[in-house]
N, C-alpha and C positions, 0 to 999 in steps of 0.2 A: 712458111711465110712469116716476117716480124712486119705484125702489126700494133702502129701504138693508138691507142683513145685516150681524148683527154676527158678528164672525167673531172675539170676543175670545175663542175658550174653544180656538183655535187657534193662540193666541199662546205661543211655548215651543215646550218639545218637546211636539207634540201626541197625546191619548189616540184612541178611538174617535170622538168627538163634534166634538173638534179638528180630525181630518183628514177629517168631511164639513166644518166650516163653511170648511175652506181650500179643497179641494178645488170645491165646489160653486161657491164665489167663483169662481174661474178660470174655471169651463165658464160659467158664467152672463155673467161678461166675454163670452166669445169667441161665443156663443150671441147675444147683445143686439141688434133689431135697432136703426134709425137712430134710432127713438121712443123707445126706452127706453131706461136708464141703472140701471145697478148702484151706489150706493154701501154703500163698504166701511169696516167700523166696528172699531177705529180706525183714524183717519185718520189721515195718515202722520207728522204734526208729532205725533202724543201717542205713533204706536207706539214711533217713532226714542227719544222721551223714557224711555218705558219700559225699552226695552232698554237704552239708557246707565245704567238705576237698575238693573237686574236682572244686566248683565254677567258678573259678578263670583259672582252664583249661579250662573249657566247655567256658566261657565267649571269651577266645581268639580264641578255635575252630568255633565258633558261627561268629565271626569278619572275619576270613582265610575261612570261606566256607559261607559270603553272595552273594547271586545268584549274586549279580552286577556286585562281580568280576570276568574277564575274563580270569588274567594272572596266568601261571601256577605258580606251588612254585620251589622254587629253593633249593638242595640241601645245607644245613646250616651245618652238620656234613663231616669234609672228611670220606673216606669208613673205612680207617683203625682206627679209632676213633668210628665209625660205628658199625665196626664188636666187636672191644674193648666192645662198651656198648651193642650189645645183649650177650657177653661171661658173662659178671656181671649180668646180666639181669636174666639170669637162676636159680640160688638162689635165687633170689630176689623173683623171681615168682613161685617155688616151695614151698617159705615160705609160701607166699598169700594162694595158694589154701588150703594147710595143714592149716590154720587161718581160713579162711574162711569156708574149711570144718568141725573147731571144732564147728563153731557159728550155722552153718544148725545141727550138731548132738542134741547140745544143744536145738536147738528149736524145731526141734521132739520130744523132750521128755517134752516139755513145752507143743506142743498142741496136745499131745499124737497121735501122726500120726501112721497109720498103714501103709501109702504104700508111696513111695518117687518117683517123677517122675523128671527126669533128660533129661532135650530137647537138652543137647549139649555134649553125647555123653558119658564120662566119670563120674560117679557122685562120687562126694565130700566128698560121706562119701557110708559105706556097711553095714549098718547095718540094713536095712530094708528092703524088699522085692520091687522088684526096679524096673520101666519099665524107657526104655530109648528109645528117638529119634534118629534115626539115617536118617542125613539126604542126605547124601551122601557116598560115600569110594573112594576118589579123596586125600585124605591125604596117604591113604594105597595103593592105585593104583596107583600114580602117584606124588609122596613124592618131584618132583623137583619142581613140583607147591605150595610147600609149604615150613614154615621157619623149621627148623634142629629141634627146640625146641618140635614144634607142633608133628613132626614126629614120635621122640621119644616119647612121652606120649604117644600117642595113639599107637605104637606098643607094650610097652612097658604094658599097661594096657586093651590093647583092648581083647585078651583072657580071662581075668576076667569078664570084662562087658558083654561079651556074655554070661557064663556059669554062671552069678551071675542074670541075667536079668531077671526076672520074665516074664514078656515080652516084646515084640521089635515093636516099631511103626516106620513105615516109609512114607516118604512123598510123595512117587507115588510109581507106580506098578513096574517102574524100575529100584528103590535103591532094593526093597523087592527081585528081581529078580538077582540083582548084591548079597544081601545079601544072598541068598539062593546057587547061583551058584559057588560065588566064598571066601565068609566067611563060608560054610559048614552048615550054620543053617537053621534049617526044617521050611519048610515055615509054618507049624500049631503055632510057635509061631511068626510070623510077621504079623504085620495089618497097611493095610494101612489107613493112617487120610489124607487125603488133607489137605493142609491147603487152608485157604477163605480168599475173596477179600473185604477191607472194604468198607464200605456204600457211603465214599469220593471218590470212583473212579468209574467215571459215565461219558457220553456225557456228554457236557457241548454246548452251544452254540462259534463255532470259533473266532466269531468277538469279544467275551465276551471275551476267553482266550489268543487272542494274545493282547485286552487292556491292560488287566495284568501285559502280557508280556513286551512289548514295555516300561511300565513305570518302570522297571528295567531295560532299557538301553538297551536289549538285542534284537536279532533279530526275528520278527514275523512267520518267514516262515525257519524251521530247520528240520534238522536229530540230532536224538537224541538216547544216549545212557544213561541208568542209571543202576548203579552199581558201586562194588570196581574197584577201576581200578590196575589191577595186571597180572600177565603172562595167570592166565586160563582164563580171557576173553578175551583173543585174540583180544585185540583191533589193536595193532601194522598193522599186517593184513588189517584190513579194515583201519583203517588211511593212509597209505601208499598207498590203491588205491584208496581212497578219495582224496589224494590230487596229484593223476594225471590227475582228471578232472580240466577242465580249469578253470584256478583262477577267470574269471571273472563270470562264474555259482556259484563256491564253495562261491562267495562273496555276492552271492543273497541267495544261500542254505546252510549255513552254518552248523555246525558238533556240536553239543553241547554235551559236556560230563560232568552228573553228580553224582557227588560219591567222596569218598576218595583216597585217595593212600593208596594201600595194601601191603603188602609184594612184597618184588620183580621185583618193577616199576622203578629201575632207568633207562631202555634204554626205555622206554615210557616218563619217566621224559624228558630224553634228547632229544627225537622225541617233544613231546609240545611245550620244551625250542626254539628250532630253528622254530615254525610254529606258534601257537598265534591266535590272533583276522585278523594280517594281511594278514594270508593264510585261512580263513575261520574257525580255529578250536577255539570253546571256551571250557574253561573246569571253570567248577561254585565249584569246590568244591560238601563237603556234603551240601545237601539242604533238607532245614526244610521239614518236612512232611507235611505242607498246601500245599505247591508250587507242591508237583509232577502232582496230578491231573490237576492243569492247565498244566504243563509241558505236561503230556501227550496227553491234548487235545490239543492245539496248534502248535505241532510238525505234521510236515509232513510222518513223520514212525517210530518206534522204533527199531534201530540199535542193534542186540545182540548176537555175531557172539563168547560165548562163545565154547571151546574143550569140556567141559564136566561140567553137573549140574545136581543135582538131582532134584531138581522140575524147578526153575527159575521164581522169582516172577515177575520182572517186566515184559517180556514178558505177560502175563496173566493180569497186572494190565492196560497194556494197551490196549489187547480186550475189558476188561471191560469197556474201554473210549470210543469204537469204534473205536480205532485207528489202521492202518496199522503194523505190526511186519514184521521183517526180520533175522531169525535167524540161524544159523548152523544149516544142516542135523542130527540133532541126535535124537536117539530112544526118548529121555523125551520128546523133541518137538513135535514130532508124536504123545505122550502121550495126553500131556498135552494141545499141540494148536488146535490138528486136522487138519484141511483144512483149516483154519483160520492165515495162515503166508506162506512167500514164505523162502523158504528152500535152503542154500547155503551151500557145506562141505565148514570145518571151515579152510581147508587149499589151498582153492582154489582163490587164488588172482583176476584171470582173473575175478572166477564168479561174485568175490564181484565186482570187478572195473563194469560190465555189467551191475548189479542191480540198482547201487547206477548211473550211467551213465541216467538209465530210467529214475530214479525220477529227479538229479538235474538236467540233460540236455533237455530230453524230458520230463518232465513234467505226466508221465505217470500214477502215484499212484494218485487214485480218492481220495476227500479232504473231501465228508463228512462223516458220522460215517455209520462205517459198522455195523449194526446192527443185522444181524446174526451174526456176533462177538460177541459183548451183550450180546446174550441169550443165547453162549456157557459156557461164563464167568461165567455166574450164575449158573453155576454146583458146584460151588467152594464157599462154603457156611464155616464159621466159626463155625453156631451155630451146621451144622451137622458133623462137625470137633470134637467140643465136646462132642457130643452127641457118635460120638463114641468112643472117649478118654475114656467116661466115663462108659463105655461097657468095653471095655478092663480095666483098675480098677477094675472090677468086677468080670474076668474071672476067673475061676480054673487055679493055687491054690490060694486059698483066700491068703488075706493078713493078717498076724500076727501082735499081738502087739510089739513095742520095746523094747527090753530086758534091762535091769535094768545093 
């Protein structure tokens, strides 16, 4: 069977969605047996192209998100200028995908693909028998958490991609379960794929990763959170009863947040602008993919107090470290942690100010690696991610060749 994935929304520094379509790519390579073939979209003469066009962004992104720095960014566009250039934005980027999905149509018919697999939801072209990921419905259930652009496409196209789908993979039992209950479709075509936790995210010894740590300036002994930073992680919440504990704890336990700014963080912008390095909060920007695994072993808990996720990577990548989680009461978390995190609803400030109270004041969260944690984590396998990817590919109705 030639199957192709586009794996473009992994191009960059990649988000949640990026690092399954990278990931998934690799295990499905190494998974393939003699009959089948993976191709990978793009291909390697347009990605090379790109990054010679993009260099010179990635270069400055790379400069504005090294770990060392601590101070937030400051708004550089006024709003109405702002909103001006997402209004132009929209053609702009209507053109893209129509561009881009004429170069994936073109390339199916170059390495004659029979089946086309689409990890971020809408794919780029319809002319091939199609499975698509779906990895939440938090755009369609909850559209103020997201930009007007995003909302529209996907309401706009999201009826086709169900009744066009060959079949539907989801990334826990409880997108399949929202998919089932409240998009109408029969769970016989939903299957669930976990996604897996890479081979770099392990215990590590402490003293080993706060060395690390320390010689990026940064402080040995933290609360950490890693992700976008935007309205659905709730961070606002936990900041605010973070920084009613007493400044001179918050200045021993300090608050680390790392990730980008997402859509919709300027009253989180203006919350960082007025707090900083000198009320305990750092924010590192995006940070390289070496750095998390120590990130995560050196940190005293992983802070992740999002309203709503369909799987949530880093909570899970930091079991895998043996590390502490603390995250919102929600169904995925029950899914996905088990008994392995303590559980806050995501709108209860007092509960956050309580928890976050135990570790930096009392000291309470035990600091070496939970290792029944560990060997939860290791439920979450890549290679068996593909393995079933590659079962679903294969299910009735076969896939057809591309029509001429």
């Amino acid at each position: 069977m030639q199957v192709l994935l586009n794996t473009w929304t992994g191009f960059g520094p990649p988000a949640g969605i990026g690092h399954y379509a990278q990931q998934l790519a690799q295990a499905l390579q190494q998974t393939a047996t003699d009959e089948d073939h993976i191709h990978i979209f793009p291909p390697d003469e347009l990605a090379q192209l790109s990054r010679q066009l993009t260099s010179p962004l990635r270069s400055t992104r790379a400069q504005l998100s090294h770990p060392a720095m601590a101070k937030p960014m400051v708004r550089l566009v006024p709003r109405s200028a702002s909103r001006w250039l997402r209004t132009c934005a929209t053609p702009i980027r209507d053109a893209f995908r129509w561009t881009l999905g004429q170069c994936l149509r073109r390339y199916c018919r170059r390495v004659h693909a029979q089946l086309y697999h689409e990890p971020n939801f809408v794919p780029l072209c319809w002319d091939l028998p199609t499975i698509i990921t779906v990895h939440d419905l938090s755009p369609l259930l909850f559209p103020h958490w997201h930009p007007d652009y995003r909302v529209r496409w996907l309401e706009k196209h999201w009826p086709r991609c169900v009744s066009h789908a060959h079949h539907i993979l989801t990334v826990s039992q409880f997108t399949k379960t929202e998919l089932t209950r409240l998009g109408g479709v029969s769970p016989e075509r939903i299957t669930v794929t976990y996604p897996g936790i890479r081979a770099c995210f392990q215990p590590q010894k402490r003293p080993d990763a706060r060395r690390k740590i320390a010689k990026l300036g940064l402080p040995t002994n933290f609360l950490l959170y890693v992700g976008t930073l935007e309205p659905r992680k709730n961070l606002e919440t936990v900041l605010r009863a973070y920084l009613h504990l007493p400044r001179s704890h918050r200045q021993q336990v300090p608050f680390v947040l790392a990730g980008k700014y997402g859509w919709g963080a300027d009253s989180l912008l203006e919350l960082l602008a007025t707090t900083g390095v000198q009320e305990g909060v750092y924010h590192l920007g995006y940070v390289p993919e070496a750095w998390l695994p120590v990130l995560y072993n050196a940190a005293r808990a992983l802070v992740y107090p999002s309203h709503y996720e369909g799987f949530g990577l880093p909570p899970v990548e930091m079991l895998a470290c043996g590390g502490r989680v603390i995250v919102s009461d929600l169904a995925i978390f029950r899914e996905t942690l088990g008994p392995h995190a303590t559980r806050i609803a995501p709108n209860d400030p007092d509960g956050w100010y309580r928890v976050l109270y135990r570790i930096v004041v009392q000291h309470e969260f035990p600091t070496e690696p939970d290792w029944n944690a560990v060997h939860w984590a290791r439920r979450y396998s890549w290679q068996a991610c593909a393995q079933l990817t590659w079962q679903t590919y294969k299910s009735p109705p076969l896939a057809i060749p591309l029509a001429a």
